[in-house]
Structure formats: structure tokens, C-alpha cells
C-alpha positions as CSV (number, residue, x, y, z in Angstrom):
1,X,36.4,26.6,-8.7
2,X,38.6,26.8,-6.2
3,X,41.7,28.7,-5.3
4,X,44.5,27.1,-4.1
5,X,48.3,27.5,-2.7
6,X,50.3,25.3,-3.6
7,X,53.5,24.6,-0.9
8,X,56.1,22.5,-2.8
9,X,55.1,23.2,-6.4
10,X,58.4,22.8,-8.0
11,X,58.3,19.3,-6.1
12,X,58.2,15.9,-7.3
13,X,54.7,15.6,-6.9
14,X,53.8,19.4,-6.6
15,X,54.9,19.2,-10.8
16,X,52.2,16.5,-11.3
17,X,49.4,18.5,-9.4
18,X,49.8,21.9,-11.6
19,X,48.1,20.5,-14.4
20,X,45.7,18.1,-12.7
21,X,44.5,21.0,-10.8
22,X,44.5,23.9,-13.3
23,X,42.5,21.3,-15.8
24,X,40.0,20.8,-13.0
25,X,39.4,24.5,-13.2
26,X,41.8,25.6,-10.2
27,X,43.5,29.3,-9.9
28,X,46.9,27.6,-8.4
29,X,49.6,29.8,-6.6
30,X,52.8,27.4,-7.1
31,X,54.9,28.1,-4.2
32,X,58.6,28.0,-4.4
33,X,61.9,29.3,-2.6
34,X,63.7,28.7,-5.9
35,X,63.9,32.3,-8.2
36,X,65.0,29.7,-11.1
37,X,62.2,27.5,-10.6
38,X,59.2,30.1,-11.8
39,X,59.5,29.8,-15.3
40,X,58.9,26.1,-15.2
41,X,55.6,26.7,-12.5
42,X,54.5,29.1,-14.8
43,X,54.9,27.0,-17.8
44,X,53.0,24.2,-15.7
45,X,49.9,26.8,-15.3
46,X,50.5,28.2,-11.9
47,X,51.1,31.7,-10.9
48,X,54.5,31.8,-9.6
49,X,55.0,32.7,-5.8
50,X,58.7,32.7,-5.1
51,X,58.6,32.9,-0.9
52,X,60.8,31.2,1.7
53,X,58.7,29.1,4.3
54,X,60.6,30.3,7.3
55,X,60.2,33.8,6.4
56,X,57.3,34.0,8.0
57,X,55.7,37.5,7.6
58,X,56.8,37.2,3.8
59,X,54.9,34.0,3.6
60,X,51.6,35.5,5.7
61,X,51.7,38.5,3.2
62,X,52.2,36.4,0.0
63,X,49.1,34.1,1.5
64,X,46.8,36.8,2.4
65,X,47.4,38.5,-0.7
66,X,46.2,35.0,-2.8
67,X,43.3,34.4,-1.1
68,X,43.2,30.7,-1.2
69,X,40.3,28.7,-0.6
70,X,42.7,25.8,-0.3
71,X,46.5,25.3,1.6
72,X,47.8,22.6,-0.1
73,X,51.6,21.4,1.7
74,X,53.6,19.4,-0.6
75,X,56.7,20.6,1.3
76,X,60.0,18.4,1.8
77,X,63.6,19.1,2.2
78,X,65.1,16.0,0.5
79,X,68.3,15.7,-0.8
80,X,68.0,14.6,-4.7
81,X,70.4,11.1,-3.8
82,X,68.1,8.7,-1.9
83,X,71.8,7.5,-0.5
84,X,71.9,11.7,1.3
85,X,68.2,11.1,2.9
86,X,69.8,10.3,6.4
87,X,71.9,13.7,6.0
88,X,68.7,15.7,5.5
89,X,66.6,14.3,8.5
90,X,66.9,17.4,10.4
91,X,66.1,20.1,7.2
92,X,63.1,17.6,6.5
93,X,61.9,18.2,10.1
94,X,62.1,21.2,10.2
95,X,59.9,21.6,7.3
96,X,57.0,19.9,8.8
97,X,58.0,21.5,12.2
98,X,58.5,25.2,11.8
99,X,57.2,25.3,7.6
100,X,54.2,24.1,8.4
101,X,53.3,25.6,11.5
102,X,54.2,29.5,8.9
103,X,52.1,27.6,6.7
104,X,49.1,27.1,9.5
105,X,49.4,30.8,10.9
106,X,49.1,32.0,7.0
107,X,46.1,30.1,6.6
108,X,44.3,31.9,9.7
109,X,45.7,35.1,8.5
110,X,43.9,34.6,5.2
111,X,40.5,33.5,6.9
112,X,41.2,30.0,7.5
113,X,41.1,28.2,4.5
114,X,40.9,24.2,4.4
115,X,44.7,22.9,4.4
116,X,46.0,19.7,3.3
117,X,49.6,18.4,4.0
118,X,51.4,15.2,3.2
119,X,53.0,13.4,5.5
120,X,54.7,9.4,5.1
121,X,52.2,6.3,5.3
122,X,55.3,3.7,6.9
123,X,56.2,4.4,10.3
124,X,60.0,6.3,10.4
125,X,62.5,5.3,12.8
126,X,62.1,6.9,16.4
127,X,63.7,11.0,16.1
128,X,63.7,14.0,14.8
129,X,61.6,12.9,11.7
130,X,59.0,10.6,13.5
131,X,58.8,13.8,15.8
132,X,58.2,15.8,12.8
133,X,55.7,13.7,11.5
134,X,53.3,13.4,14.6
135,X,53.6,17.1,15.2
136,X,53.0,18.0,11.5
137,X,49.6,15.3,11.9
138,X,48.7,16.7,15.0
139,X,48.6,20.8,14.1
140,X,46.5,20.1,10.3
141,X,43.8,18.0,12.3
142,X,44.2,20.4,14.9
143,X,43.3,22.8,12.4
144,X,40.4,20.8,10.6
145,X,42.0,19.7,7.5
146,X,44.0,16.4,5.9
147,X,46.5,14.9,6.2
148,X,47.6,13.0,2.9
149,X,49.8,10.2,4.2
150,X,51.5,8.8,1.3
151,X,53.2,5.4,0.4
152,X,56.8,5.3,-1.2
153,X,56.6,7.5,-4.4
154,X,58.0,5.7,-7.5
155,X,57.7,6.0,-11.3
156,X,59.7,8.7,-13.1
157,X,61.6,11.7,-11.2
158,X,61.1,9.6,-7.9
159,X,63.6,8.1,-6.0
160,X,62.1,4.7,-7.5
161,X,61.8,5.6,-11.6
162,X,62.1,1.9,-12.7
163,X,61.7,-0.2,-9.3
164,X,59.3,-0.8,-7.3
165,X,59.7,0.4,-3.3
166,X,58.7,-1.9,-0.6
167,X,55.3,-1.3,0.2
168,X,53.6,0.8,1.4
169,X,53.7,2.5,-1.8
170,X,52.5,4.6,-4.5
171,X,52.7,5.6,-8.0
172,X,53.7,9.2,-8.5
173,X,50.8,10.2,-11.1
174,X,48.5,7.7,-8.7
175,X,49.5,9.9,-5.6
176,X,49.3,13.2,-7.4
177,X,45.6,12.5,-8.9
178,X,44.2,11.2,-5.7
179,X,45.3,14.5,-3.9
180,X,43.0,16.4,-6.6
181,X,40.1,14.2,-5.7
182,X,40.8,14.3,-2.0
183,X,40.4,18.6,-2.1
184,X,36.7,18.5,-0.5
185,X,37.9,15.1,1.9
186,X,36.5,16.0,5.4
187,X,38.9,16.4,8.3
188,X,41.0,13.1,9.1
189,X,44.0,11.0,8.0
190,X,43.6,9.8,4.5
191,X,46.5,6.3,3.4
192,X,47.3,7.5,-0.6
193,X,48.9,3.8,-1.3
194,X,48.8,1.7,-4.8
């Protein structure tokens, strides 16, 4: 199967993919900046990879040493209170900015391997994070791969554990299994929404 680098695995939804993708036969490199958070990757099934996004030649290195066949960016910078999201608009841009541009140079430093990256199916507000969005789109099409635009997570460790969002919207093991199935998608825009 496939080998596969997984950006954002101490994430929400990078938790749920672990063991959907290491059941589906999957070598997975879990990605985090967080020393603390390897154990709990490792316990998942993933080989730890404890690297900083925007330490670029630490990050090439790391992903040329992997060899993935697969870049898969579940990255965010969101604040853990839905009521701090406005105060984390510019971290979160950056992300898809800056992370995943690292992210795209990586990939064609390992050989070019297919990359996936998620990005928001509901239009955002005009700034720095709609910005973020379009250019995030533009560079993984740019690149050949997909873009995984997701509705609303909810359902437990989301921002939503027992209500439903406003639509669009997505349960969180919903979102998280569809990514696994969307691994061979070809190049384009693909709406993960209940």
C-alpha cells in the first residue's frame, strides 16, 4: 500500500485518519510540532514525525527522508474555544499560506508525490483567511492534487460534539473516512459534506 505523510496528525480529524489508514494497510508518518503529542500518534499506529511547518529545510529533510507516496495536509492553527477562532485568523492563514506552500516544496523534493489538503466548503468572510483559502486551492491544483473541502466538523472533539452546525456540514468520522477513500481521487475540488 501506500505511504503516506500525514500534516496535522495530532489534529481533530488527523486522530480519526491514523487508524482508518493504517487498517487500510498504510505506512503513515503522523506529523506533529507537538514533542508531547508523539506518544499518542504512536499509540494511534503512526510513526511519529515531530517537525515545525515553517522550518522549512527541517520539514524538506524529514519528507525526503519518509518517502511518501502520499502528502496528506490536515493542517490548521485553531484555537481550542470556537469563541478564540476570530483571534487565530491570521496563524490559520498562515498555515495554508506559508505551511502549505513548505509542505508543496517538500513534496517535489521527495519526487512529487500526490498531495491532498483540506480546505472549508462555506465561503469565509472577505480577508486574510478567504485569501488563505484561494491561495491554499490554487498551489495543490496547481500542483495536480486535491483539495478536500470540508463542511463544519461536528460529533465528539469538534467544536460541535452534541449540536449540529449550520450546514454545510460534516460528521467528523464521515469526514475522516471519506478522506481515506478519496486517496487515488484525480486532480480537482472534492465537497466532503453529510
Amino acid at each position: 500500500m501506500s505511504r503516506i505523510w500525514l500534516a496535522g496528525a495530532s489534529g481533530v480529524i488527523g486522530q480519526r485518519l491514523i487508524p482508518l489508514l493504517v487498517e487500510a494497510g498504510h505506512s503513515v508518518a503522523g506529523m506533529t510540532r507537538s514533542e508531547h503529542k508523539a506518544d499518542r500518534l504512536a499509540e494511534l499506529g503512526a510513526q511519529p514525525v515531530v517537525v515545525d511547518v515553517f522550518d522549512r529545510d527541517a520539514l524538506i529533510a524529514a519528507v525526503v527522508a519518509f518517502k511518501p507516496d502520499v502528502i496528506l495536509n490536515e493542517l490548521t492553527d485553531l484555537p481550542d474555544d470556537v469563541d478564540e477562532i476570530a483571534d487565530f485568523g491570521d496563524l490559520n492563514a498562515r498555515v495554508r499560506t506559508e505551511g502549505n506552500q513548505n509542505l508543496l516544496d517538500a513534496a517535489r523534493a521527495a519526487g512529487s508525490p500526490k498531495v491532498l489538503a483540506q480546505t472549508v466548503a462555506w465561503a469565509l468572510p472577505e480577508g486574510p483567511d478567504a485569501r488563505a483559502v484561494r491561495q491554499l486551492e490554487e498551489s495543490v491544483l496547481a500542483e495536480g492534487g486535491v483539495v478536500l473541502s470540508y463542511g463544519q466538523f461536528y460529533g465528539p472533539g469538534t467544536y460541535h460534539p452534541g449540536a449540529m452546525p449550520a450546514t454545510p456540514r460534516v460528521h467528523i468520522d464521515r469526514a475522516a473516512a471519506r478522506t481515506v477513500e478519496l486517496l487515488d481521487a484525480p486532480t480537482g475540488v472534492v465537497t466532503i459534506t453529510d
